[in-house]
Gaussian input, Z-matrix of N, CA and C with variables (Angstrom, degrees):
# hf/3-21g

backbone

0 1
 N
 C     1     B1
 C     2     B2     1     A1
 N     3     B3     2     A2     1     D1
 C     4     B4     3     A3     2     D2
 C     5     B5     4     A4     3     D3
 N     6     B6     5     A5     4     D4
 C     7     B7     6     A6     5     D5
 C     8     B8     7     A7     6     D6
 N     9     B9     8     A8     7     D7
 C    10    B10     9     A9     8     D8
 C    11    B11    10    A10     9     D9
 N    12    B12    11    A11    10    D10
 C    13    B13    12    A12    11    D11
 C    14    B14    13    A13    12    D12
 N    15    B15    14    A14    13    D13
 C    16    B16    15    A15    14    D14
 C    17    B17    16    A16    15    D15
 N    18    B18    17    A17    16    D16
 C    19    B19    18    A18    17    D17
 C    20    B20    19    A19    18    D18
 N    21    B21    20    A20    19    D19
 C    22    B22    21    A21    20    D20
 C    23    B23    22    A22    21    D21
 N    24    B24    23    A23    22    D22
 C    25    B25    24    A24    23    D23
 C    26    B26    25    A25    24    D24
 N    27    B27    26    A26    25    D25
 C    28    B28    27    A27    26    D26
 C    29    B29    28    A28    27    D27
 N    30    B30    29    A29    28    D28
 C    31    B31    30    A30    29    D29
 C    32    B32    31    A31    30    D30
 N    33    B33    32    A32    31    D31
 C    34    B34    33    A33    32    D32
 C    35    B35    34    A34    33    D33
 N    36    B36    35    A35    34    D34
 C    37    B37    36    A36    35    D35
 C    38    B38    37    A37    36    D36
 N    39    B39    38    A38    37    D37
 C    40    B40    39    A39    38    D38
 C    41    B41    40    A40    39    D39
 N    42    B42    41    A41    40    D40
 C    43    B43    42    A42    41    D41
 C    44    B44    43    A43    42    D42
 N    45    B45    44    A44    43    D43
 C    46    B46    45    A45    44    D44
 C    47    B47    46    A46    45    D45
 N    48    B48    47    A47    46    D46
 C    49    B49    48    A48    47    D47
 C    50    B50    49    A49    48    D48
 N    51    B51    50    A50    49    D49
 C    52    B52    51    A51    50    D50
 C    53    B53    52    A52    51    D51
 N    54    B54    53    A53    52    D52
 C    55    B55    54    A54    53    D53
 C    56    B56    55    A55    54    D54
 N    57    B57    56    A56    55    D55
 C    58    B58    57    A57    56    D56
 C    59    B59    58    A58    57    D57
 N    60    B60    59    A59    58    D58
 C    61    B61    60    A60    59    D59
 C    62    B62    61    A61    60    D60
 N    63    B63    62    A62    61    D61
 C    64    B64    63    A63    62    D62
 C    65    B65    64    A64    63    D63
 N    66    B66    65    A65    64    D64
 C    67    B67    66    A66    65    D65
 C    68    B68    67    A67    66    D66
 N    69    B69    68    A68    67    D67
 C    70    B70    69    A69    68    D68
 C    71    B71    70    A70    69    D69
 N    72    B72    71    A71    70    D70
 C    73    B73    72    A72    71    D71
 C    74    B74    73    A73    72    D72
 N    75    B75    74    A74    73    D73
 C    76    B76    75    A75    74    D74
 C    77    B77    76    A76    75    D75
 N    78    B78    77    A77    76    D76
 C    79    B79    78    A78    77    D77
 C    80    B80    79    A79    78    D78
 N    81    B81    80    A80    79    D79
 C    82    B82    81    A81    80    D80
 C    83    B83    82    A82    81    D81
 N    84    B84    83    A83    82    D82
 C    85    B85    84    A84    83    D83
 C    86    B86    85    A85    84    D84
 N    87    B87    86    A86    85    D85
 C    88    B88    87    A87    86    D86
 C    89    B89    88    A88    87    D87
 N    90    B90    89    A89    88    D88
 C    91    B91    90    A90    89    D89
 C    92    B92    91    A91    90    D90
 N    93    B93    92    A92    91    D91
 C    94    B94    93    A93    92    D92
 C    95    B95    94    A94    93    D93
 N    96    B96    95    A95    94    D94
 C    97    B97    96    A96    95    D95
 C    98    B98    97    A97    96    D96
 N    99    B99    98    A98    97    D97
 C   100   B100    99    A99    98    D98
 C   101   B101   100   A100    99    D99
 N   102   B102   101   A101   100   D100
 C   103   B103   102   A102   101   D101
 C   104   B104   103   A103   102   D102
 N   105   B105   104   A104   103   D103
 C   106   B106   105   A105   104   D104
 C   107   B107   106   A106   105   D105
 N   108   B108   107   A107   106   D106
 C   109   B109   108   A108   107   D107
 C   110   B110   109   A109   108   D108
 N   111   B111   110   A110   109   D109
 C   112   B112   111   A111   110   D110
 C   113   B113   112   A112   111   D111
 N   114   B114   113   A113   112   D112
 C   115   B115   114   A114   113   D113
 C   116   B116   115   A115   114   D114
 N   117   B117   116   A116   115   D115
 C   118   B118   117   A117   116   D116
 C   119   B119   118   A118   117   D117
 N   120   B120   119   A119   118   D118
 C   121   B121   120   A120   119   D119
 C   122   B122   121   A121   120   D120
 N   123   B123   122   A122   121   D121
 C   124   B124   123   A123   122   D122
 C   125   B125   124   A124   123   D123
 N   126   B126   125   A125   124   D124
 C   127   B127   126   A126   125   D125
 C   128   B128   127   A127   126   D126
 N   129   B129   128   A128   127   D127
 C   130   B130   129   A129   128   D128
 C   131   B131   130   A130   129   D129
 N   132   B132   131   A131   130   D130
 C   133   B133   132   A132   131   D131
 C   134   B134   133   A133   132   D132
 N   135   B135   134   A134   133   D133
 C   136   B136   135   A135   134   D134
 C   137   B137   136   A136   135   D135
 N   138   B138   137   A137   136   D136
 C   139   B139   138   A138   137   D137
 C   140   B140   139   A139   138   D138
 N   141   B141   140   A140   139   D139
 C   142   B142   141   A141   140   D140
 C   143   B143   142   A142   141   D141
 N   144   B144   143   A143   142   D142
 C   145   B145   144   A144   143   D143
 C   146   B146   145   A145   144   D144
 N   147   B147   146   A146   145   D145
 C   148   B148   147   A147   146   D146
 C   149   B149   148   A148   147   D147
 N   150   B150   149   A149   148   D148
 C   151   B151   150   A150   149   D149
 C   152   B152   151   A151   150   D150
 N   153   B153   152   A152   151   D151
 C   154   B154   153   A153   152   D152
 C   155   B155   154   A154   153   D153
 N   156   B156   155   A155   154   D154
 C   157   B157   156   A156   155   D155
 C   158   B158   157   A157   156   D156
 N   159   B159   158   A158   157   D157
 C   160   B160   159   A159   158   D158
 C   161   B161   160   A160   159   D159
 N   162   B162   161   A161   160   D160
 C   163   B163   162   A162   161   D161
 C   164   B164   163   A163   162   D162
 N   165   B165   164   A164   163   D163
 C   166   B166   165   A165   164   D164
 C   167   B167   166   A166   165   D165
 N   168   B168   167   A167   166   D166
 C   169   B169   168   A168   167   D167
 C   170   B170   169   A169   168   D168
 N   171   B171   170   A170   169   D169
 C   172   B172   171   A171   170   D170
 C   173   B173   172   A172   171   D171
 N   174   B174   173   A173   172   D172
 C   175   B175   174   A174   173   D173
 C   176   B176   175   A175   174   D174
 N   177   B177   176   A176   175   D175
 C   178   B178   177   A177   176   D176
 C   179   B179   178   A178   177   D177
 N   180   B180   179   A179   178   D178
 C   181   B181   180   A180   179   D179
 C   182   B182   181   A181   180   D180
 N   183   B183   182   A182   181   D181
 C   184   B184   183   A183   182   D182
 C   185   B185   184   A184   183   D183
 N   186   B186   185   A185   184   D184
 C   187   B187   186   A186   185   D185
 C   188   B188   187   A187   186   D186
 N   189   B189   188   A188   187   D187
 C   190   B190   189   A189   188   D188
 C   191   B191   190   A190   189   D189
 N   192   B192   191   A191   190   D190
 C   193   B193   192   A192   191   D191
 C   194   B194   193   A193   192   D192
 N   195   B195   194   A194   193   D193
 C   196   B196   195   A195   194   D194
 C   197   B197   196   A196   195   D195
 N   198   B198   197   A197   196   D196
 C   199   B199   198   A198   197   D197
 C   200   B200   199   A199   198   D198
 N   201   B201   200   A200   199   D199
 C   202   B202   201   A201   200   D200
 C   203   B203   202   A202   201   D201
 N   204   B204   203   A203   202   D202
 C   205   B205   204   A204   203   D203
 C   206   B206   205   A205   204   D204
 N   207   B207   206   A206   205   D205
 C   208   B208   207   A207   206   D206
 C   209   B209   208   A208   207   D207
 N   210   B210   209   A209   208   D208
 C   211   B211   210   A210   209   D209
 C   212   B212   211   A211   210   D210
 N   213   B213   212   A212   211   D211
 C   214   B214   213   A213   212   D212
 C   215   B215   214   A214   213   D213
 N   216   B216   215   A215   214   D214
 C   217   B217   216   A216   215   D215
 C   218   B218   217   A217   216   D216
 N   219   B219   218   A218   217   D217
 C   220   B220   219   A219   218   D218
 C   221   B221   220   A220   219   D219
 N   222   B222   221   A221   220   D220
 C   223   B223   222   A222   221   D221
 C   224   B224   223   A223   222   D222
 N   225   B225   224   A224   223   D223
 C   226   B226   225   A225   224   D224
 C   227   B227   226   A226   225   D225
 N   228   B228   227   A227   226   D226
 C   229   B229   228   A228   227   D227
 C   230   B230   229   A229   228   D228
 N   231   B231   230   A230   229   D229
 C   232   B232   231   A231   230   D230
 C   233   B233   232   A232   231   D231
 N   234   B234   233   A233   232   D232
 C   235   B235   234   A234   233   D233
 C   236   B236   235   A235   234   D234
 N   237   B237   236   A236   235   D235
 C   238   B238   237   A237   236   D236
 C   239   B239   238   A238   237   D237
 N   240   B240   239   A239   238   D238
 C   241   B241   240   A240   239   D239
 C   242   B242   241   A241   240   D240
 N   243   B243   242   A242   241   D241
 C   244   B244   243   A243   242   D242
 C   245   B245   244   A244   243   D243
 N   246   B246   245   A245   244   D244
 C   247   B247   246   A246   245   D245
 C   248   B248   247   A247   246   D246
 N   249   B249   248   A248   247   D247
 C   250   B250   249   A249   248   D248
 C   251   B251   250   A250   249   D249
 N   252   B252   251   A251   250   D250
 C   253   B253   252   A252   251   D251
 C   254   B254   253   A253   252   D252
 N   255   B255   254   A254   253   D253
 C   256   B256   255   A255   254   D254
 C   257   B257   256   A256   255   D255
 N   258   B258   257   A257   256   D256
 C   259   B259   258   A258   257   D257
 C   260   B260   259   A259   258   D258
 N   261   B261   260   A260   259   D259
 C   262   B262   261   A261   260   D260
 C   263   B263   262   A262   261   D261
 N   264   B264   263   A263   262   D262
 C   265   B265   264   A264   263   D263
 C   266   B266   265   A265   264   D264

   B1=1.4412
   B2=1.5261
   B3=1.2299
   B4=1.5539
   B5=1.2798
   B6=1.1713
   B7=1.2215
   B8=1.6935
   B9=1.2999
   B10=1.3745
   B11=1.7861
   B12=1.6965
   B13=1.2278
   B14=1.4204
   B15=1.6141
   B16=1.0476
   B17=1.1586
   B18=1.2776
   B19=1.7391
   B20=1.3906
   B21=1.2479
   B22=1.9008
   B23=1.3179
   B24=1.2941
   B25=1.5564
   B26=1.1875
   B27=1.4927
   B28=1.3466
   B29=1.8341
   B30=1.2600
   B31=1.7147
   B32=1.1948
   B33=1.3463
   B34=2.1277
   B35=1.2960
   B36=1.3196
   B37=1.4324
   B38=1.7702
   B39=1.6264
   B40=1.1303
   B41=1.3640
   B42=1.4474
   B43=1.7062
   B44=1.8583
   B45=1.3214
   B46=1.7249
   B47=2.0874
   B48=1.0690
   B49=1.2262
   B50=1.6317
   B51=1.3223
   B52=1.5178
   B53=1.6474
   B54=1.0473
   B55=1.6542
   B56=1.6925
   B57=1.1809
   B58=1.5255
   B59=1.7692
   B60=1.3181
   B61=1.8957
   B62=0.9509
   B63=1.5194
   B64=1.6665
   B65=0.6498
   B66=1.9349
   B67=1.4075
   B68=2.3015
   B69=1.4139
   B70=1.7130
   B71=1.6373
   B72=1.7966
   B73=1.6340
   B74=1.8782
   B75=1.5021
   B76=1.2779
   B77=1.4949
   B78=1.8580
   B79=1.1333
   B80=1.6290
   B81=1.6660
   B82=1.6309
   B83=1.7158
   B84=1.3303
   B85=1.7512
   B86=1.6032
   B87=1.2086
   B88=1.0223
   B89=1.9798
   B90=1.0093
   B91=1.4180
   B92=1.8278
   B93=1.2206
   B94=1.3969
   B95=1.4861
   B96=1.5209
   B97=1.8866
   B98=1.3306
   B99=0.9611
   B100=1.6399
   B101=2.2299
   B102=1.5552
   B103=1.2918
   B104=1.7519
   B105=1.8123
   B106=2.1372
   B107=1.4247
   B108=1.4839
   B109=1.3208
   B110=1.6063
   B111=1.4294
   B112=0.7340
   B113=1.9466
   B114=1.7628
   B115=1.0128
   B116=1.8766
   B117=1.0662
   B118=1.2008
   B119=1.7289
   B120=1.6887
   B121=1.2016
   B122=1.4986
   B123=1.3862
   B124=1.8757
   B125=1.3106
   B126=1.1784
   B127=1.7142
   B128=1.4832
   B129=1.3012
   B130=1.5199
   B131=2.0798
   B132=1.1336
   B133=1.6333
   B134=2.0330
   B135=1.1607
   B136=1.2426
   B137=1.5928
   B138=1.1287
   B139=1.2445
   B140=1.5407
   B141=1.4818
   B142=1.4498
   B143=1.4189
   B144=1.2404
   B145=2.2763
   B146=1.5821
   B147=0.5247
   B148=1.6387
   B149=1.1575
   B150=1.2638
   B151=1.3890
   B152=1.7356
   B153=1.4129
   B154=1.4155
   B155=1.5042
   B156=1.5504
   B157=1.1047
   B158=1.4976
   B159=1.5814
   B160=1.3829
   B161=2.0764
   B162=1.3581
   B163=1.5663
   B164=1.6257
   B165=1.5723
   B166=1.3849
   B167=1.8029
   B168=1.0359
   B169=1.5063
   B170=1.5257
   B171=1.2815
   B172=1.9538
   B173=1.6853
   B174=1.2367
   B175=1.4186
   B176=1.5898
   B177=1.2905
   B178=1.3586
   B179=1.7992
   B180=1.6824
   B181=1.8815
   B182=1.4974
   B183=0.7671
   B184=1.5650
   B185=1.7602
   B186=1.0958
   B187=1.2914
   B188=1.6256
   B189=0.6512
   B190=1.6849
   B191=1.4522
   B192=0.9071
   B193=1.9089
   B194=1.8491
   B195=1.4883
   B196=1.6869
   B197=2.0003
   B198=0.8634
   B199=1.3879
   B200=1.5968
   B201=1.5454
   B202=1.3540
   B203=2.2138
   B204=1.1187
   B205=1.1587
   B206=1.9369
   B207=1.6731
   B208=1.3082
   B209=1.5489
   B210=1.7900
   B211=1.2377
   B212=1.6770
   B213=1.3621
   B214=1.1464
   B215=1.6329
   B216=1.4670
   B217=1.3400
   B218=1.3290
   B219=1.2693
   B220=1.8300
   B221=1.9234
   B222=0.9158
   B223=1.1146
   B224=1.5822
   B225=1.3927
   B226=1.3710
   B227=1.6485
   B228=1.5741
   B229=1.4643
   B230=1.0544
   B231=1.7686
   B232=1.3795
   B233=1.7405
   B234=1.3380
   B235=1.3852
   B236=1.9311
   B237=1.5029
   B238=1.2266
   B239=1.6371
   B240=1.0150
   B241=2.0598
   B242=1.6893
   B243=1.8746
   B244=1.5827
   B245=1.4431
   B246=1.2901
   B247=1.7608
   B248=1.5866
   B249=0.9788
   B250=1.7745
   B251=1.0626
   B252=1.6502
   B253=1.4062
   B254=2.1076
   B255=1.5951
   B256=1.1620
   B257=1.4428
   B258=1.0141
   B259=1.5301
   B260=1.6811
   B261=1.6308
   B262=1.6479
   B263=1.5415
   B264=1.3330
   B265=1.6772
   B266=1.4337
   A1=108.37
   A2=118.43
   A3=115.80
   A4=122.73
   A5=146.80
   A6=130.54
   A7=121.66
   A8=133.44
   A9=130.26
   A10=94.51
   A11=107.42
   A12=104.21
   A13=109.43
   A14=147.33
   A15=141.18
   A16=137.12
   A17=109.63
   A18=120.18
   A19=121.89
   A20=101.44
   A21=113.28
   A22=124.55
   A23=105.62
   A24=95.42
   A25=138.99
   A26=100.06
   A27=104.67
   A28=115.74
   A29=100.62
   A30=117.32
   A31=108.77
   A32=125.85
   A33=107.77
   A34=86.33
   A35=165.75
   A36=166.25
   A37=94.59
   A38=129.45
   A39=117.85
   A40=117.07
   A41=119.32
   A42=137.85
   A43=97.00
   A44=92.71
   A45=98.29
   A46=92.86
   A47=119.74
   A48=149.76
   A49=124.23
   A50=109.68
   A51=101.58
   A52=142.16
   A53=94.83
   A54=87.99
   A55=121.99
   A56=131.54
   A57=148.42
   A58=88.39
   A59=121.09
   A60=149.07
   A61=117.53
   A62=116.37
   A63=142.04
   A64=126.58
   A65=133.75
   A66=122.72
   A67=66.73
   A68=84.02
   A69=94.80
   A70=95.55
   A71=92.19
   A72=70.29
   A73=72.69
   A74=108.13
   A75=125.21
   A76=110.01
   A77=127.20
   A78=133.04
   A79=98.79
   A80=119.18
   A81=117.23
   A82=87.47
   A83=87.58
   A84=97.92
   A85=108.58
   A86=129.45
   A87=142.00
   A88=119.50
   A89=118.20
   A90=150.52
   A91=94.71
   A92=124.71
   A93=112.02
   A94=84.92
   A95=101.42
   A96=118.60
   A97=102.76
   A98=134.66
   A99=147.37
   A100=95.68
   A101=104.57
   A102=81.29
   A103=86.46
   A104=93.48
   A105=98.84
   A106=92.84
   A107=142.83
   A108=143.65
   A109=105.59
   A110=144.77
   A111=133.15
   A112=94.71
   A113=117.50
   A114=132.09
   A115=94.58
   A116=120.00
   A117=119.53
   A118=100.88
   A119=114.78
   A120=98.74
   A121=95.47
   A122=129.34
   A123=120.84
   A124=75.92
   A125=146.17
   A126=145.37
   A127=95.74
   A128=117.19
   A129=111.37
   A130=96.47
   A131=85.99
   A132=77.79
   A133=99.17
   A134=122.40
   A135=123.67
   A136=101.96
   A137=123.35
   A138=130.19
   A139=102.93
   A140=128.25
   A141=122.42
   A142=110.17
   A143=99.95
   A144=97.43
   A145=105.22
   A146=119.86
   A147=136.60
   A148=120.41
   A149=140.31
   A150=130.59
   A151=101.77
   A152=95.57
   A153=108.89
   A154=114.80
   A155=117.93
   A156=138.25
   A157=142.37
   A158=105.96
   A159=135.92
   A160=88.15
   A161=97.20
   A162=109.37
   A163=98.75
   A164=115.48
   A165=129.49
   A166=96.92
   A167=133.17
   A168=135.30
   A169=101.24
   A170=95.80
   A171=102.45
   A172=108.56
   A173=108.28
   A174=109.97
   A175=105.53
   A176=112.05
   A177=124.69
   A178=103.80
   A179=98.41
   A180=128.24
   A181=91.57
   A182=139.36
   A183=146.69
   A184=86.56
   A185=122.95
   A186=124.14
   A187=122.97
   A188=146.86
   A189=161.18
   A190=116.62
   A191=112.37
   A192=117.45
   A193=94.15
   A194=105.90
   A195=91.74
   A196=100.56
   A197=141.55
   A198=144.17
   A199=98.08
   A200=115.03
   A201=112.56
   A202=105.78
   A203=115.42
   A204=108.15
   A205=78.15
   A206=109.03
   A207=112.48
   A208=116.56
   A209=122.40
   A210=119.21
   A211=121.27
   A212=106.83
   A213=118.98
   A214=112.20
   A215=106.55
   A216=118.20
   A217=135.99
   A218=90.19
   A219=111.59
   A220=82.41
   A221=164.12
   A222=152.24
   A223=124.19
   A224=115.13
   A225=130.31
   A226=93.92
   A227=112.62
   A228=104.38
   A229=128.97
   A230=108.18
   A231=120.54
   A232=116.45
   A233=122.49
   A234=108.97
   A235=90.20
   A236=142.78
   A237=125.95
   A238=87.99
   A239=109.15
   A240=117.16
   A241=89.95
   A242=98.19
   A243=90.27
   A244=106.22
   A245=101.63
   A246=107.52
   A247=101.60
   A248=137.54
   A249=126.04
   A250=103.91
   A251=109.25
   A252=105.73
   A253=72.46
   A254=99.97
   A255=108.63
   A256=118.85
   A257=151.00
   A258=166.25
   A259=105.69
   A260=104.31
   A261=96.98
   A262=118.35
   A263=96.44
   A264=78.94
   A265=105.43
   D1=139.18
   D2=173.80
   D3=-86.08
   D4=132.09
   D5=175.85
   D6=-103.37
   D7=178.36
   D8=-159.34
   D9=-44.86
   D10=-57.76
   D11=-147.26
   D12=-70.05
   D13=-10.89
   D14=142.25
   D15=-53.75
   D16=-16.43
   D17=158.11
   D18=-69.51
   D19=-47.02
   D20=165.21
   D21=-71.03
   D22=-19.58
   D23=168.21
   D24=-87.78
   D25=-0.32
   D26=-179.70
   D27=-99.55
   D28=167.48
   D29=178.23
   D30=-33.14
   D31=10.20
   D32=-174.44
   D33=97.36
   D34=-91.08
   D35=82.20
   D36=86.00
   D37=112.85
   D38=141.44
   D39=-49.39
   D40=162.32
   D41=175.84
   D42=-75.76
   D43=149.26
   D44=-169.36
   D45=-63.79
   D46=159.62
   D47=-157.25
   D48=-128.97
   D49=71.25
   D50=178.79
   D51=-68.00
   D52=155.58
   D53=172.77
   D54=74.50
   D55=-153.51
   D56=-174.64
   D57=-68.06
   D58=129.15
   D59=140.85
   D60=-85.93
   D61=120.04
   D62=164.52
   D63=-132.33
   D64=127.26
   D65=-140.40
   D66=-137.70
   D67=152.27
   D68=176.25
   D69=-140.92
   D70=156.67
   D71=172.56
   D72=-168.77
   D73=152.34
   D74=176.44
   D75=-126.05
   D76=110.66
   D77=-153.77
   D78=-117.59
   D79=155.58
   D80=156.86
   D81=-97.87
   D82=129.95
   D83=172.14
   D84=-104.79
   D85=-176.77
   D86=146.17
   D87=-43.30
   D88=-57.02
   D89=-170.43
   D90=-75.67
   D91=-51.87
   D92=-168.50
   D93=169.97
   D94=-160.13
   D95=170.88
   D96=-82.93
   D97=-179.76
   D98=-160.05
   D99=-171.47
   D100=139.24
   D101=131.40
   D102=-157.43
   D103=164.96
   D104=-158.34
   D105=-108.40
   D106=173.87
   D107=134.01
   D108=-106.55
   D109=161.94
   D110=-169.26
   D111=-174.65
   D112=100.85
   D113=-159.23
   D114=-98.46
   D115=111.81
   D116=-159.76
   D117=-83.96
   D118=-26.86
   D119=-162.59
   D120=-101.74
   D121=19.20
   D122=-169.69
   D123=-144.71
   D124=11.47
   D125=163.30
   D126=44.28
   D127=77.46
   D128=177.28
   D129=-137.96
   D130=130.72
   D131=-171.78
   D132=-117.77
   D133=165.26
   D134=-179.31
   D135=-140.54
   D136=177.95
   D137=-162.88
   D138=-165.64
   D139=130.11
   D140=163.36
   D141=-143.58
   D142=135.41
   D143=176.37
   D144=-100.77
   D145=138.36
   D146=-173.15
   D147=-83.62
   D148=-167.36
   D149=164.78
   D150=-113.11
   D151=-179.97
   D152=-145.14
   D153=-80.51
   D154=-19.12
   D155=147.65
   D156=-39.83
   D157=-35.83
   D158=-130.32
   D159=-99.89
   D160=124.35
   D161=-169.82
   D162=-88.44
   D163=145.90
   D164=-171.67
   D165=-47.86
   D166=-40.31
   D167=-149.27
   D168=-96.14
   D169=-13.15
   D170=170.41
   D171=-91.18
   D172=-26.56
   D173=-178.55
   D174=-83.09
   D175=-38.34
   D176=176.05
   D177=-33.41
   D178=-70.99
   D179=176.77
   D180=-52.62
   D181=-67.74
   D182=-155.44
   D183=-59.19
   D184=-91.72
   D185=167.45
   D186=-22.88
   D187=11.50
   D188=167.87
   D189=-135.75
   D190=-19.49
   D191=171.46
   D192=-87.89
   D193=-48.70
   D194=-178.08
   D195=-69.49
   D196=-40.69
   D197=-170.23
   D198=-50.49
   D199=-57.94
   D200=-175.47
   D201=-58.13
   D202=-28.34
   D203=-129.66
   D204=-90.32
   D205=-38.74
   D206=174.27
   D207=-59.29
   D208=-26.96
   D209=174.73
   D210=-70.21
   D211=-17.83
   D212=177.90
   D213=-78.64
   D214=-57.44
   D215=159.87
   D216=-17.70
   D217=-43.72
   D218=-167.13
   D219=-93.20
   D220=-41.20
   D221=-147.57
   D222=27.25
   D223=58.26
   D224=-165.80
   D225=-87.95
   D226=170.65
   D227=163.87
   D228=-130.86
   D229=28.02
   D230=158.88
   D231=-22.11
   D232=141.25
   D233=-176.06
   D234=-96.51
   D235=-7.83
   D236=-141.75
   D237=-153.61
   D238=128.24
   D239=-174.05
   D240=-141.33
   D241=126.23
   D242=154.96
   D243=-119.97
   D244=161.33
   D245=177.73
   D246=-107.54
   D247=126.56
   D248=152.08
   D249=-105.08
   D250=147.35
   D251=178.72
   D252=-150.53
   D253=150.80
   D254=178.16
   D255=-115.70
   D256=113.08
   D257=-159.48
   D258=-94.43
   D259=82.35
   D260=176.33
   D261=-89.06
   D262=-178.32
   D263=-177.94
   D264=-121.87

């Protein structure tokens, strides 16, 4: 797993990245909350609307609990899975 400080240490350049890509992301839309998973290397994308209550940083969590739950799902046997998920402000 990488942690913050290996991201910063490098050239501007993320560190090379093995295995299965999953990008998550929890949005305020127009329409309501949203949050997507989107597995870049099994091209499988997901989509969920939330309820009306539901704060961007819960959709964010919400969005990474479904990411894990689809990696499991898929029962691939990649030995190395990354998730990114980006935290704006």
């Amino acid at each position: 797993m990488l942690t913050r400080k290996d991201w910063t240490r490098s050239s501007g350049s993320p560190p090379e990245i093995k295995g299965l890509v999953w990008y998550t992301d929890g949005s305020k839309m127009k329409e309501g909350i949203e949050a997507g998973v989107y597995g870049q290397s099994v091209k499988r994308r997901l989509s969920f609307s939330l309820r009306r209550y539901t704060t961007v940083f819960q959709a964010e969590i919400y969005a990474i609990f479904a990411c894990v739950h689809e990696i499991q799902f898929q029962n691939r046997p990649e030995k190395y899975v990354s998730i990114c998920s980006v935290r704006r402000h």
